[in-house]
C-alpha positions as CSV (number, residue, x, y, z in Angstrom):
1,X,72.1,49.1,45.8
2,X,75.2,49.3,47.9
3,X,76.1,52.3,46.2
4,X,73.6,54.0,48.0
5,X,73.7,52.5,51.5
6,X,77.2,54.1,50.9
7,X,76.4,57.4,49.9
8,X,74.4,57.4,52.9
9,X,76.6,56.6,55.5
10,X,78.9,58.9,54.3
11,X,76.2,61.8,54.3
12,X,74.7,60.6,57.6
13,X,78.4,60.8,59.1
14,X,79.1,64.1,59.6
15,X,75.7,65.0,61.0
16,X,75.4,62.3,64.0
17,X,76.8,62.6,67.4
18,X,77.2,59.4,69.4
19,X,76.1,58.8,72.6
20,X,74.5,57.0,75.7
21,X,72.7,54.6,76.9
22,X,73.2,52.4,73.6
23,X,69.2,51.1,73.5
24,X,68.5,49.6,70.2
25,X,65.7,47.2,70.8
26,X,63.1,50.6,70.0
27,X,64.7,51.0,66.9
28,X,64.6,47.8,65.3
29,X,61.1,47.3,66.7
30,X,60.0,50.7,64.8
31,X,61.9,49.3,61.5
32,X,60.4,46.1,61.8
33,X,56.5,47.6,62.5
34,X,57.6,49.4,59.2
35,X,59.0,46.1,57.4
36,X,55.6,44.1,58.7
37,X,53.6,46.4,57.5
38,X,55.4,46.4,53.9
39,X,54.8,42.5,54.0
40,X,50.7,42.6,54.4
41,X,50.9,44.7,51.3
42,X,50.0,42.5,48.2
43,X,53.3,44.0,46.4
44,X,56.0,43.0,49.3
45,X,58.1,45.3,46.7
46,X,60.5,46.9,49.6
47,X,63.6,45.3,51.7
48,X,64.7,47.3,54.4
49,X,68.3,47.4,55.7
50,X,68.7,48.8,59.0
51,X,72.4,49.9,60.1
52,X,72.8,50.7,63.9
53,X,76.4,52.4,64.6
54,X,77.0,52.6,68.1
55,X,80.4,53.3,70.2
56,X,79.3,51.5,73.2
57,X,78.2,48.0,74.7
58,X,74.5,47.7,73.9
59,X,72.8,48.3,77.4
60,X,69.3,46.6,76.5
61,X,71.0,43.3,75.1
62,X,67.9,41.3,76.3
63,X,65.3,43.4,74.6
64,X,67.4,43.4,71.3
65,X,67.7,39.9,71.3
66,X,63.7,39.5,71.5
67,X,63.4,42.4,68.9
68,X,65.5,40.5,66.4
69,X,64.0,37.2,66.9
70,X,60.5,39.2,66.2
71,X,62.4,41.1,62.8
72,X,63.9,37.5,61.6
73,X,61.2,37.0,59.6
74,X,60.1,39.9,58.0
75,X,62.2,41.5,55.1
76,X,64.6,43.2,56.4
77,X,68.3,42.8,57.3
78,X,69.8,44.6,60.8
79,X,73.9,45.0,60.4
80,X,75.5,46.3,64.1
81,X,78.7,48.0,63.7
82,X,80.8,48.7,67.1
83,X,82.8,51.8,66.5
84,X,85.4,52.7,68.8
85,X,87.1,51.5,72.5
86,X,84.4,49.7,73.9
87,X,84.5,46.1,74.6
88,X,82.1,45.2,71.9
89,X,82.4,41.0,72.6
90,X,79.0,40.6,73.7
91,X,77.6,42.0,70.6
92,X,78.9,39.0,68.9
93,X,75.8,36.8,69.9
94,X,73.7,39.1,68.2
């Protein structure tokens, strides 16, 4: 639940260190080869929910456009959260 997605944000916190270039595409490419394969299962028991924190512009905004069109369908959900200075306007097409 969201209890959790909480608990681990607030674990995950503390432990990460933030930094460039922001390239997300691979990441939501490896969660989505994860969520795919979840879906050929018979089950299709698991949702995934893939948070990407980032304090800067996105620097592969191409890529992670293509990537999330690719992940739209499978079961998942991809949340972006700008943290920060940066000029995070571009991010709002995603």
């Amino acid at each position: 639940g969201i209890q959790g997605v909480v608990e681990s944000y607030q674990s995950c916190l503390p432990k990460i260190q933030l930094y460039g270039p922001t390239n997300v595409a691979p990441i939501i490419s490896k969660v989505a080869r994860v969520a795919a394969h979840e879906e050929r299962t018979k089950e299709a028991s698991q949702y995934f929910i893939l948070l990407i924190l980032t304090d800067g512009v996105v620097t592969d905004m191409a890529d992670t456009r293509e990537a999330i069109v690719r992940a739209s369908y499978l079961p998942m959900s991809i949340i972006i959260v700008g943290v920060g200075n940066a000029d995070f306007t571009d991010m709002q097409i995603l």
